[in-house]
C-alpha positions as CSV (number, residue, x, y, z in Angstrom):
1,X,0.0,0.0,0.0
2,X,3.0,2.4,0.6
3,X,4.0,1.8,-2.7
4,X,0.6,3.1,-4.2
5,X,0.0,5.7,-1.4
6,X,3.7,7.2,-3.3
7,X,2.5,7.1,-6.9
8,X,-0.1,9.2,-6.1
9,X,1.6,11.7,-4.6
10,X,4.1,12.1,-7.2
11,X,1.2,12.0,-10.0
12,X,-0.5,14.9,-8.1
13,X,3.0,16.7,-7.6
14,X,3.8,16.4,-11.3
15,X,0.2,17.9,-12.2
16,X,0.6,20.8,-9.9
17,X,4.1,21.6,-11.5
18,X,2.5,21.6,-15.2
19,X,-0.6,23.6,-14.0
20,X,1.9,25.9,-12.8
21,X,4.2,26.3,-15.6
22,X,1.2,26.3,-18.3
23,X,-0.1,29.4,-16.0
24,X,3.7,31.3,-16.1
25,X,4.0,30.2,-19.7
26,X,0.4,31.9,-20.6
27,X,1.3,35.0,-18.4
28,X,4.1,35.6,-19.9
29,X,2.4,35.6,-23.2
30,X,-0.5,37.8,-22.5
31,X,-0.5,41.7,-23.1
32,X,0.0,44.6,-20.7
33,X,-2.8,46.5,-20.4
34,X,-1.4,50.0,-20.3
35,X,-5.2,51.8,-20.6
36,X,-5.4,51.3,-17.1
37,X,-4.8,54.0,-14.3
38,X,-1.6,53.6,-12.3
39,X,-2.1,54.1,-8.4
40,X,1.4,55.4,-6.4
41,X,2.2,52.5,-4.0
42,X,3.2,54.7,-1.7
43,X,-0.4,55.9,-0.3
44,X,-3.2,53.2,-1.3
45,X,-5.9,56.0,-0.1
46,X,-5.0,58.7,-2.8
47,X,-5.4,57.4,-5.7
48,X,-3.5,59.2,-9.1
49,X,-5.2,60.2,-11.4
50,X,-4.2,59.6,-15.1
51,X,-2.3,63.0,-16.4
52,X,-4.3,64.2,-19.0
53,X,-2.0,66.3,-21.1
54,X,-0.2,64.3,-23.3
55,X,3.5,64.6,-23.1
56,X,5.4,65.4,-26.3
57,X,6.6,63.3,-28.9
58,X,10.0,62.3,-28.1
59,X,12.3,64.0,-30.6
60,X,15.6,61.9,-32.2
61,X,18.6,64.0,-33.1
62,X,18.8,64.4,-36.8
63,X,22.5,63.0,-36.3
64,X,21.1,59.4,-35.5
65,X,18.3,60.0,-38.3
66,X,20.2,60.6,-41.8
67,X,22.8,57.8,-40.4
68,X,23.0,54.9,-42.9
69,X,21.6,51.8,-41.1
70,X,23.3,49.6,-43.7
71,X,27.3,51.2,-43.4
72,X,29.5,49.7,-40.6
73,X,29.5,49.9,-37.4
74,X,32.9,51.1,-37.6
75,X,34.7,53.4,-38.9
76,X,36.0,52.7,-42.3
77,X,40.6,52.0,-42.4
78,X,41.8,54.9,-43.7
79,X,42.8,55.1,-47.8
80,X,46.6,54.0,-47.7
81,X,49.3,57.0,-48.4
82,X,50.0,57.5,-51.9
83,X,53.2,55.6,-53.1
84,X,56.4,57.8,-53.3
85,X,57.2,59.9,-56.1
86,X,60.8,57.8,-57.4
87,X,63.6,59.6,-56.9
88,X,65.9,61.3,-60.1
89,X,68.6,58.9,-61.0
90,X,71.9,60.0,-59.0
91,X,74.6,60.2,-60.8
92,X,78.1,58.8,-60.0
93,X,79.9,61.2,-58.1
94,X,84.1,61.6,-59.3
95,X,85.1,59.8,-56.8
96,X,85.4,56.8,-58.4
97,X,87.4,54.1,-56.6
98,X,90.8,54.1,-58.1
99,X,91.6,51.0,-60.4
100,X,95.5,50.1,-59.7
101,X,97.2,47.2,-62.3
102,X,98.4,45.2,-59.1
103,X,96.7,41.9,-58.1
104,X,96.8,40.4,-54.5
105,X,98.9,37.0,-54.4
106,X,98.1,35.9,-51.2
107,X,97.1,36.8,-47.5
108,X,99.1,35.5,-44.2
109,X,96.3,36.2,-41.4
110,X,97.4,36.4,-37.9
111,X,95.9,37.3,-34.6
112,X,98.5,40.4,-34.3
113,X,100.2,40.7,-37.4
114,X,98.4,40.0,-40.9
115,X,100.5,40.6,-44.2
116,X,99.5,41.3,-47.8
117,X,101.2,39.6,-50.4
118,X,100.8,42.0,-53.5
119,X,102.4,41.9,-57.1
120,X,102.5,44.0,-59.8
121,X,102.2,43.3,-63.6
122,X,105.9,43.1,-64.0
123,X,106.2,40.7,-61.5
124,X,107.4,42.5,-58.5
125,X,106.1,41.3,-55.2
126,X,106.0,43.2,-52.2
127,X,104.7,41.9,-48.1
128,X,103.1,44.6,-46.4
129,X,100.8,44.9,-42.8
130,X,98.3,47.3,-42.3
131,X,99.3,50.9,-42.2
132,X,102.5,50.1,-44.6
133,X,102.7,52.2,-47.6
134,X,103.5,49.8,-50.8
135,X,106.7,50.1,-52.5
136,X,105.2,49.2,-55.8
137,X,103.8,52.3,-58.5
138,X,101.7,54.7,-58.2
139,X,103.5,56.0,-55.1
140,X,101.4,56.5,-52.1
141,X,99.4,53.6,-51.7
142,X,98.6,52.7,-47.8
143,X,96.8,49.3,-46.9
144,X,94.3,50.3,-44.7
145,X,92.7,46.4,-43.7
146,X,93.7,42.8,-44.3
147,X,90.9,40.0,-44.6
148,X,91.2,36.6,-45.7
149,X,90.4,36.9,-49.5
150,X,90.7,40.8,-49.9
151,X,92.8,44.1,-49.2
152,X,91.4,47.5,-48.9
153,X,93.9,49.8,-50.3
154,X,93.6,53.9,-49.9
155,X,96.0,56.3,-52.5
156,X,94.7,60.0,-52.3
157,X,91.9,59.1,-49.6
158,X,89.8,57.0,-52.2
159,X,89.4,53.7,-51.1
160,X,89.8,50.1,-53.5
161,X,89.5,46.4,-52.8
162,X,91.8,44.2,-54.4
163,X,90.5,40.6,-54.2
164,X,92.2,37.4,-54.1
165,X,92.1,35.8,-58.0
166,X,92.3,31.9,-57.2
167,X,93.5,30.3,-60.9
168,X,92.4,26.8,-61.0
169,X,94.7,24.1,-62.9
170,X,93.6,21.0,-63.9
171,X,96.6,18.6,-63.0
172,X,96.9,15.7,-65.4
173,X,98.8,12.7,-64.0
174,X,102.1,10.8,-65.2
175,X,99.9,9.0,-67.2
176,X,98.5,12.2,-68.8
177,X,94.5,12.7,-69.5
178,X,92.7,9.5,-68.7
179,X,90.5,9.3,-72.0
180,X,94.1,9.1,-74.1
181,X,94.8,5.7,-71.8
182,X,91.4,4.6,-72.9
183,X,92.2,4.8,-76.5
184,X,95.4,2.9,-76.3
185,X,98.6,4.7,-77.8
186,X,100.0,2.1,-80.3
């Protein structure tokens, strides 16, 4: 009997809840009646009566009433710069770098003391540091910095490079060039 005695109470619980929620649900729906007269809470023996002047329209900034309701809601990026106007070619100035007929040899790079081993076209060698003035023509020429492959040179206060020119040989052996072996001298 308990067990029936529970149903029943849960079947009437579960109606109540639905009768409920079928009353917020149809509330909620309903209109607001706003034709009848509001009374001040305040004192329930004076009652308010309705104002009968009617209030103004309210009145909307022309700002907010020619605004497009279809732009953005943001302000638009502004139009990117236009591109520079190019520069006049410059032209070279005279001081071009000086172009000397000498050829580096070779480099000996140490920590302290680096040398420049620098020949000219009549075969004339000369082994200078930094801050040496060559031997070799024109007169005057100073090396002003020794790197592996390349020498800056300054004659007159213009500055050159003078880079290492590596000559590759092809060696042939004792034998001479291996296709002649192949062929077979007779």
């Amino acid at each position: 009997m308990e067990l029936h005695r529970q149903r029943h109470y849960l079947t009437m619980t579960t109606a109540c809840l639905l009768l409920f929620s079928a009353a917020i649900v149809v509330w909620s729906v309903s209109a607001i009646d706003v034709s009848t007269p509001q009374y001040s809470s305040t004192n329930p023996v004076q009652a308010v009566a309705p104002e009968t002047s009617e209030s103004p329209e309210p009145t909307i900034p022309t700002s907010l009433t020619k605004r497009s309701l279809r732009g953005p809601l943001y302000d638009p990026e502004p139009t990117p710069p236009s591109p520079p106007k190019p520069s006049p070619p410059t032209v070279p100035r005279s001081s071009e770098k000086p172009k000397f007929n000498l050829s580096l040899v070779g480099t000996i790079i140490e920590s302290n003391n680096s040398l420049a081993i620098i020949a000219d076209p009549d075969g004339q060698f000369d082994v200078k540091a930094v801050g040496e003035t060559l031997e070799l023509a024109p007169a005057g020429i100073v090396i002003t910095s020794i790197q592996a492959e390349q020498v800056t040179l300054t004659h007159q206060g213009k500055k050159t490079t003078l880079k290492l020119e590596r000559q590759q040989q092809k060696s042939k052996g004792v034998n001479g060039n291996r296709n002649n072996r192949k062929r077979g001298l007779k």
